[in-house]
C-alpha positions as CSV (number, residue, x, y, z in Angstrom):
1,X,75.4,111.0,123.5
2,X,74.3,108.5,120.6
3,X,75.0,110.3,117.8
4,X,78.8,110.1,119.2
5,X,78.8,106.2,119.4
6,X,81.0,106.1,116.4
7,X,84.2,108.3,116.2
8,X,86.2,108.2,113.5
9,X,89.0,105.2,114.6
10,X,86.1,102.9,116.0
11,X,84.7,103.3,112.4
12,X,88.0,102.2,110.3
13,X,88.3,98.9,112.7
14,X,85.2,98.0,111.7
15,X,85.7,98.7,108.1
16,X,89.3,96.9,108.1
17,X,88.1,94.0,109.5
18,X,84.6,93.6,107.4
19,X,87.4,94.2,103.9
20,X,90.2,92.1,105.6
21,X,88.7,89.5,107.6
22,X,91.8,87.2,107.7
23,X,94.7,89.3,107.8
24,X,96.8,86.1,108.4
25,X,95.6,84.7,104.8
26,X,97.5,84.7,101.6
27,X,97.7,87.4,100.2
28,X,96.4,90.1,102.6
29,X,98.2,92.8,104.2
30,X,97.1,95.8,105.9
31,X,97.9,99.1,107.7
32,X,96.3,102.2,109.6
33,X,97.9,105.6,109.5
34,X,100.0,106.4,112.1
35,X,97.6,109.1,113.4
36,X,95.4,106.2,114.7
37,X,98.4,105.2,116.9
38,X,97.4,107.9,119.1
39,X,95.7,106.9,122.8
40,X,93.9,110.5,122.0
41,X,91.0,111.3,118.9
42,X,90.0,115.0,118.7
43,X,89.6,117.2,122.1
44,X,90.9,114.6,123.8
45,X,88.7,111.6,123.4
46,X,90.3,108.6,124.3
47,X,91.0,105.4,121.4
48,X,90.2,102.5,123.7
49,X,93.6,100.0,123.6
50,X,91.2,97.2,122.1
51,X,90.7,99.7,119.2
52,X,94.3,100.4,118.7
53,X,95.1,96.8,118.3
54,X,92.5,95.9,116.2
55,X,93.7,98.9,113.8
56,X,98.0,97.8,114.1
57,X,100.1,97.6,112.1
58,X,100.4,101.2,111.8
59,X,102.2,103.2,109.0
60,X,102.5,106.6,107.0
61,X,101.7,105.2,103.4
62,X,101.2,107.7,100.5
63,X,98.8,106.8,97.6
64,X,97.8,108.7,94.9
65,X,97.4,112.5,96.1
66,X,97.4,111.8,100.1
67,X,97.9,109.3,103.1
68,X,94.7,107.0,103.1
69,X,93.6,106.3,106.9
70,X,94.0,102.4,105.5
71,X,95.8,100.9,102.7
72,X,95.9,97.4,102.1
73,X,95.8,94.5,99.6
74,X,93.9,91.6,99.6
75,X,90.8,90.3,97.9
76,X,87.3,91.7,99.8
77,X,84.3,89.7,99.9
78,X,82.1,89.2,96.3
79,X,79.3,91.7,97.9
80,X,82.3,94.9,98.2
81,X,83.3,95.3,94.4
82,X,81.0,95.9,91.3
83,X,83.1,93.0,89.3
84,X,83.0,89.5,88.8
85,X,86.5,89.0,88.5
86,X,90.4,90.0,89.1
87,X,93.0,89.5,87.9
88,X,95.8,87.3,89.7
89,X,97.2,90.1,91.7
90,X,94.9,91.4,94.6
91,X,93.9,94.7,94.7
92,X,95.1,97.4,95.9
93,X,92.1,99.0,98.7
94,X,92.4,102.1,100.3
95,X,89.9,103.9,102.7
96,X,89.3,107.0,104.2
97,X,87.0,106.9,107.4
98,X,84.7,109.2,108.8
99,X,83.0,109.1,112.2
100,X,80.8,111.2,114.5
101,X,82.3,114.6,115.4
102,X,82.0,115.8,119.1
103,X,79.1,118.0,117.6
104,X,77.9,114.8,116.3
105,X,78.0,115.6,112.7
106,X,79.6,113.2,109.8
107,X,81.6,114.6,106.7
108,X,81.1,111.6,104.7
109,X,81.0,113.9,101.5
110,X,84.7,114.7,102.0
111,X,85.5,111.2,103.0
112,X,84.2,110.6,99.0
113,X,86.6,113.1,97.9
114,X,89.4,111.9,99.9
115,X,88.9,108.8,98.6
116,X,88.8,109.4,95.0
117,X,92.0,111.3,95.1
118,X,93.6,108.2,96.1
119,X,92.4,106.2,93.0
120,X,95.6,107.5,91.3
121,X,98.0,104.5,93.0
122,X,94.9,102.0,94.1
123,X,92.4,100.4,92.4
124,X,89.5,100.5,94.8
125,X,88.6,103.1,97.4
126,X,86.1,103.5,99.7
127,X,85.0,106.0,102.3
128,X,83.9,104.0,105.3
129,X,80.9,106.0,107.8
130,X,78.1,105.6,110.0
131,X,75.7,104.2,108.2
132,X,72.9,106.4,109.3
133,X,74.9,109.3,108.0
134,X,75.1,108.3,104.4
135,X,72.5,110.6,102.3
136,X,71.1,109.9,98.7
137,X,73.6,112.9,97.9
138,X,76.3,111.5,99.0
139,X,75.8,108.1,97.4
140,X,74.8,109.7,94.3
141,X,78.5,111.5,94.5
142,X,79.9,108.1,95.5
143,X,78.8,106.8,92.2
144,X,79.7,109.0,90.0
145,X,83.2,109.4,91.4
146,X,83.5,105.4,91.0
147,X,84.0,105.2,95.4
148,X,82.2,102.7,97.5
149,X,80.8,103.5,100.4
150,X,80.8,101.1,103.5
151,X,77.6,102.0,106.4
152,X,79.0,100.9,109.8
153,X,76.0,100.2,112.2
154,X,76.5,100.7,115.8
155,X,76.8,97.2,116.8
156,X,79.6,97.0,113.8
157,X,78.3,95.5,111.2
158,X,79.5,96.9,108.1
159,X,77.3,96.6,105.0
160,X,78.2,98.0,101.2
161,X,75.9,100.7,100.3
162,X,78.0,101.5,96.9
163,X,80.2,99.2,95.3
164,X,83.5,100.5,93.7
165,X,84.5,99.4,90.1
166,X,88.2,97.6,90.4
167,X,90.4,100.2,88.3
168,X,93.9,100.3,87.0
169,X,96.8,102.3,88.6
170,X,100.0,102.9,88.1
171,X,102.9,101.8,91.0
172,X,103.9,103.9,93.5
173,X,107.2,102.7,95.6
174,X,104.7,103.0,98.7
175,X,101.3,101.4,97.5
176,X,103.9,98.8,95.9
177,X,105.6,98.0,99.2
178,X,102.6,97.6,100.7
179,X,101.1,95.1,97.8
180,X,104.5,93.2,98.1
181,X,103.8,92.4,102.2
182,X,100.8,90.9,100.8
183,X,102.5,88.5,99.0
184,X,104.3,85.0,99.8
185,X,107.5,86.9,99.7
186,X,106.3,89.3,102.1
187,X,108.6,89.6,105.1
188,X,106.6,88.6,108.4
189,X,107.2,87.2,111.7
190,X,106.9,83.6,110.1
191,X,108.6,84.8,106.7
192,X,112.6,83.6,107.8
193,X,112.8,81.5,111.1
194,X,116.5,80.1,109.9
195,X,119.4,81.8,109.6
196,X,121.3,79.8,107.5
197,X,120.4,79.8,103.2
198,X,121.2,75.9,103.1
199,X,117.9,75.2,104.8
200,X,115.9,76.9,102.2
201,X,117.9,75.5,99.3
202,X,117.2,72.3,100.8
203,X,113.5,72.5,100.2
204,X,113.6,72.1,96.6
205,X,116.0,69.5,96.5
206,X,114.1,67.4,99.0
207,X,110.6,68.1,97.4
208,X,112.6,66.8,94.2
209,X,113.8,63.6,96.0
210,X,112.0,60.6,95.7
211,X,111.6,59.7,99.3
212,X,109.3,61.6,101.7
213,X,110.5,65.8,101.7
214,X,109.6,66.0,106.2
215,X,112.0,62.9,106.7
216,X,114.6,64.2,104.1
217,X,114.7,67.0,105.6
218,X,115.2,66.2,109.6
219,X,118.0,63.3,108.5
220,X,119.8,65.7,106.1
221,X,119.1,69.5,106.5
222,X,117.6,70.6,109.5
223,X,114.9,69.7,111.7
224,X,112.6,72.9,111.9
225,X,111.2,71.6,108.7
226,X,108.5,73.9,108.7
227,X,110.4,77.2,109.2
228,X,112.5,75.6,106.2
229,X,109.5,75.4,104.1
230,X,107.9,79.2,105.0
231,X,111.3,80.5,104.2
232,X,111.5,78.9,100.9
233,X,107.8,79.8,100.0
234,X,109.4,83.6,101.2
235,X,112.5,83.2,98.7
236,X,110.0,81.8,95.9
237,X,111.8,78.5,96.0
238,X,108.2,77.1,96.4
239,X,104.7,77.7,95.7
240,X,102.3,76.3,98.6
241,X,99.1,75.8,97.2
242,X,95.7,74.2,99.2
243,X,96.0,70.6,98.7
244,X,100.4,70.2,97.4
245,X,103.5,72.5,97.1
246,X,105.5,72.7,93.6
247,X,108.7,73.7,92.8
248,X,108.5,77.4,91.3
249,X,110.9,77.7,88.5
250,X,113.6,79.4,90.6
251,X,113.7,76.0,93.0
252,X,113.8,74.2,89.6
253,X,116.9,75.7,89.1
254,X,118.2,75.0,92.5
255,X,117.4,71.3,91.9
256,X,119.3,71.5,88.6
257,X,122.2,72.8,90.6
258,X,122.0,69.9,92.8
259,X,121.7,67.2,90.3
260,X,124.7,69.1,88.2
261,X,126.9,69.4,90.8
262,X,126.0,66.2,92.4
263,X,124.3,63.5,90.0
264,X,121.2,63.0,92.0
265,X,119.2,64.5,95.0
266,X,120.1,62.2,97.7
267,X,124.0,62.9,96.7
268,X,123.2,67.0,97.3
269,X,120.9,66.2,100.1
270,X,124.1,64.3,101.8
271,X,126.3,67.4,100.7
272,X,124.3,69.9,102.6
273,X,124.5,67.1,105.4
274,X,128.0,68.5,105.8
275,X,127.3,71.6,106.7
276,X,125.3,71.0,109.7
277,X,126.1,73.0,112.4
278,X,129.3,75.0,110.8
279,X,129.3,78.5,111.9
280,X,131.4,79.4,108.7
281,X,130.8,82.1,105.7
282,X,128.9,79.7,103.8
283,X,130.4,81.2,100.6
284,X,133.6,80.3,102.0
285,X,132.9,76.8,103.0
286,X,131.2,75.7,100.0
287,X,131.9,78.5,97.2
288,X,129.4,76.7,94.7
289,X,126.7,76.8,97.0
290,X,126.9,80.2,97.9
291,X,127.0,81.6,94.7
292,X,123.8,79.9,94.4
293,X,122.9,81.4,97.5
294,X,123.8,85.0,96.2
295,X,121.5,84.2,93.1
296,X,118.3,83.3,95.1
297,X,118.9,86.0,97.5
298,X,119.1,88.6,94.4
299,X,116.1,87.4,92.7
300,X,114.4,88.2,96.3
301,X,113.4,91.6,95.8
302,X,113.8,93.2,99.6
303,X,117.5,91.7,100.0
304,X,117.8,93.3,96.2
305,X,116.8,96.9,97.7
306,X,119.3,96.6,100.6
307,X,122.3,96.0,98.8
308,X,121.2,98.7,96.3
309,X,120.9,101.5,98.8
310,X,124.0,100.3,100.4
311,X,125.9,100.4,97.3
312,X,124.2,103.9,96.7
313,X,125.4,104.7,100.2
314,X,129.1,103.8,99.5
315,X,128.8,105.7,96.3
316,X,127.8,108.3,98.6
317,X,130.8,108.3,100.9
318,X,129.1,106.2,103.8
319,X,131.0,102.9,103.5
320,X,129.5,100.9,106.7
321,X,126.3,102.5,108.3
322,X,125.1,101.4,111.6
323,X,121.8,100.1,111.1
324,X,120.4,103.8,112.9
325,X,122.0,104.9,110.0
326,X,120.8,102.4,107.5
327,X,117.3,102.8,108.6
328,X,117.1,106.9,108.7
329,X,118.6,106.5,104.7
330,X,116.1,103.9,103.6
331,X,113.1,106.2,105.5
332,X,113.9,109.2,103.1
333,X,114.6,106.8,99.6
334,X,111.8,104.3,100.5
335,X,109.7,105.3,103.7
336,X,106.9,102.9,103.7
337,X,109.3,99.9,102.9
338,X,112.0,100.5,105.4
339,X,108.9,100.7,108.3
340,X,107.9,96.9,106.8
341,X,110.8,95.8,106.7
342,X,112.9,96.8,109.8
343,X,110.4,97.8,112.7
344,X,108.0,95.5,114.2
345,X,104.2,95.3,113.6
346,X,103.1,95.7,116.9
347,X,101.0,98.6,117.9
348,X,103.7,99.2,120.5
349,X,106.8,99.7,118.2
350,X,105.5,101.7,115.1
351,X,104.0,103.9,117.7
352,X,107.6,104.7,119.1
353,X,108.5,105.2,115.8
354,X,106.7,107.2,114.1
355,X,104.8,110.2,115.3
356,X,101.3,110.5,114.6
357,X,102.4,112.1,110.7
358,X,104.3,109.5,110.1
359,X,107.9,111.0,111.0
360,X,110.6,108.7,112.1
361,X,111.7,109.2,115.7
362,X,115.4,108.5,115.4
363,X,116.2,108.1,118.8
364,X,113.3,105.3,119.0
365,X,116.0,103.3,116.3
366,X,118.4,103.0,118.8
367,X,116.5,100.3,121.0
368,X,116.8,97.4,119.5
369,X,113.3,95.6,120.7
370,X,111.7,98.1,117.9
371,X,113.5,95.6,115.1
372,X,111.6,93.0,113.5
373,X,114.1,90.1,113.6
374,X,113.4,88.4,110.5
375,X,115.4,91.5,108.6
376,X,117.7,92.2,111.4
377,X,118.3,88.4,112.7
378,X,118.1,86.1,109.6
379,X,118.0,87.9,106.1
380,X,121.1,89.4,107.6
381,X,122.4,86.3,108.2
382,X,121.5,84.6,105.1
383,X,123.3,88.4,103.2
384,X,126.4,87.3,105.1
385,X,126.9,83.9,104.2
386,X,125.9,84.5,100.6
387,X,128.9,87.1,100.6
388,X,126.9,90.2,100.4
389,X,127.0,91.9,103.6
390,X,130.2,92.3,106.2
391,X,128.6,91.1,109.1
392,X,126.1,88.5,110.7
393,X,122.8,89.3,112.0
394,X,121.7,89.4,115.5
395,X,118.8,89.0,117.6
396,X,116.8,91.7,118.5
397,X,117.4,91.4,122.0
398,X,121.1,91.2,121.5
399,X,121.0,94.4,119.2
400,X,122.5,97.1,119.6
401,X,121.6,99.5,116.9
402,X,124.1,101.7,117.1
403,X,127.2,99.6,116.4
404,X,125.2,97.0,114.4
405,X,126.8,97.3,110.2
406,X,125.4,97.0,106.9
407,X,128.1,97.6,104.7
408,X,128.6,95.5,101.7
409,X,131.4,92.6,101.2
410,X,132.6,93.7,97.6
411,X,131.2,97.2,97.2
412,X,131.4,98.5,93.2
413,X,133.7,101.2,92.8
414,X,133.5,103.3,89.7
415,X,135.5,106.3,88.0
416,X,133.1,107.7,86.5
417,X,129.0,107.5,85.9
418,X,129.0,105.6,82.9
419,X,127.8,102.1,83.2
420,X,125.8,102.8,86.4
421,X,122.2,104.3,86.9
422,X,121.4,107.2,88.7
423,X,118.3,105.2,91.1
424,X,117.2,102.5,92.6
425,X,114.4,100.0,91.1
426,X,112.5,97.3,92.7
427,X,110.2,95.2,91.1
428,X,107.7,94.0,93.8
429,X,105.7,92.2,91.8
């Protein structure tokens, strides 16, 4: 029947992709509840496959009073807000979505509700509906409750019919662990394609150099030049702009370091030369280097969580957790980060994850194809040869989950409590 044309999932794709339209862009990031996951929608109904992949990644994420059926962050189209401009961070969006019921009927008041409840940890919300369903009441409550409402039209356009005001909000661990994917640190499939630290730290120096950073790179460093140059963006080494890429101020310090240590750039470029190929503990091989390594990697603020919650964990009695282990502690301190970081974005493995409310599936952990490599592969690697972690990181496809350790290199044992805080921080911005 017509008035069934638009169920509720069918609605939220169209709305994602009319606020996100290039989720691969800077500074955009967004999820779907985990309930859309599901290959059923109420009594049944089927969510086509095309639906379901234009809704991943999936995740449980709290903001404000509830679980938004999308939360993202990312910069929507002039005609979506009521303001002329933002500040340098994106905002925070969330949306609730309501669709055509199997008696054909749209809640879109609720949706309204639902939506400002969430203005507590975002600062815009919309509900998202057909658009023939949206009455003067309900955009009259819209309003007044500062929500915007997006009409979705059969054929999928999406139009504003009320625009939200861009508010405040204070930071909740999820809404900010969503906000930090969005950024150039965020960890991705292209975030860390190196498993070594020297390769990033080479960036800066070679931008620094005066001869030409691709060719510096290749004859000195590595050849991947432009995994090298993502993974120092990642690590904030860099900051890739349109037209050029500066040095942020932590790779100005890494070329300090080099021209300290070293006199000029070409003479640190020809030092990293030298470790080409070594399968040593970097901080071993080249102690100077890795404690420069350990700095950058502690001023990155996902490596800073793990080696906080595994030093909570030893304090805790649980010296070397597997990374089952690992993963079921960081869902109950952090649940929306430790989905990010350590499962993979597809449709596929946050569905064998998490159940439709967003519970972890522990036995799903112990495949190792669920793991998103660039946290399991290479950030582990580059926590090894900094001297944080115990052990290297491995492929997904080599992983075995169960045996796999995170356990700190120089865990801090203390007496007593004085001295030491009693929870974790992160600052993700």
């Amino acid at each position: 029947m017509a008035t069934a044309s638009l169920p509720e999932p069918t609605v939220l794709a169209h709305a994602k992709e009319r606020l996100f339209d290039d989720p691969d862009g800077a500074d955009t990031y967004a999820v779907c509840d985990t309930q859309f996951a599901a290959e059923e929608w109420l009594s049944g109904r089927p969510i086509p496959e095309a639906v379901r992949e234009r809704l991943a990644p999936f995740n449980h994420v709290r903001v404000g009073s509830g679980y938004p059926d999308l939360v993202g962050a990312g910069v929507p189209d002039a005609d979506l807000l009521a303001v002329e401009r933002l500040d340098d961070r994106p905002p925070l969006v969330v949306v609730e979505a309501k669709g055509h019921t199997d008696g054909g009927t749209v809640d879109v008041e609720r949706g309204i509700v639902q939506a400002h409840d969430r203005l507590g940890g975002a600062n815009a919300a919309y509900v998202a509906a057909p658009a023939a369903s949206v009455s003067p009441s309900a955009r009259t409550l819209a309003s007044e409750l500062n929500v915007g409402v997006l009409g979705v039209a059969a054929d999928g356009r999406v139009e504003p019919i009320e625009r939200p005001r861009v508010v405040g909000h204070r930071t909740d661990d999820d809404a900010a662990a969503i906000r930090f994917q969005a950024s150039a640190q965020g960890v991705t499939d292209d975030s860390f394609g190196l498993n070594h630290p020297k390769n990033y730290l080479g960036y800066p120096i070679a931008l620094a150099d005066a001869g030409d950073t691709q060719a510096a790179m290749e004859s000195h460093v590595v050849g991947a030049v432009d995994d090298a140059r993502r993974g120092a963006a990642a690590l904030g080494l860099i900051d890739e702009r349109p037209h050029r890429t500066d040095l942020a101020p932590l790779g100005e310090e890494v070329v300090r370091f080099a021209l300290s240590r070293h006199g000029s750039t070409g003479a640190a470029l020809e030092a990293l030369e030298a470790f080409r190929r070594s399968r040593a503990r970097f901080c071993e091989l080249a102690p100077e280097w890795g404690l420069l390594a350990r700095r950058v990697l502690w001023a990155y603020p996902a490596a800073r969580l793990l080696v906080t919650e595994l030093q909570t964990m030893f304090d805790d009695g649980i010296e070397s957790p597997s990374l089952v282990e690992f993963v079921e502690w960081l869902f109950v301190q952090h649940p929306t980060f430790a989905v990010e970081l350590f499962v993979r974005g597809t449709g596929d493995a946050r569905g064998r994850v998490l159940d439709g409310s967003g519970e972890l599936r522990t036995d799903a952990l112990e495949g190792g194809d669920v793991y998103h490599a660039p946290t399991v592969f290479q950030l582990k690697a580059m926590l090894y040869h900094a001297g944080l972690v115990t052990e290297r990181g491995a492929e997904p496809s080599r992983l075995d989950p169960t045996t796999d350790r995170w356990a700190l290199r120089e865990p801090v044992s203390v007496g007593n409590d004085r001295g030491r805080g009693t929870g974790t921080s992160t600052d993700w911005s």
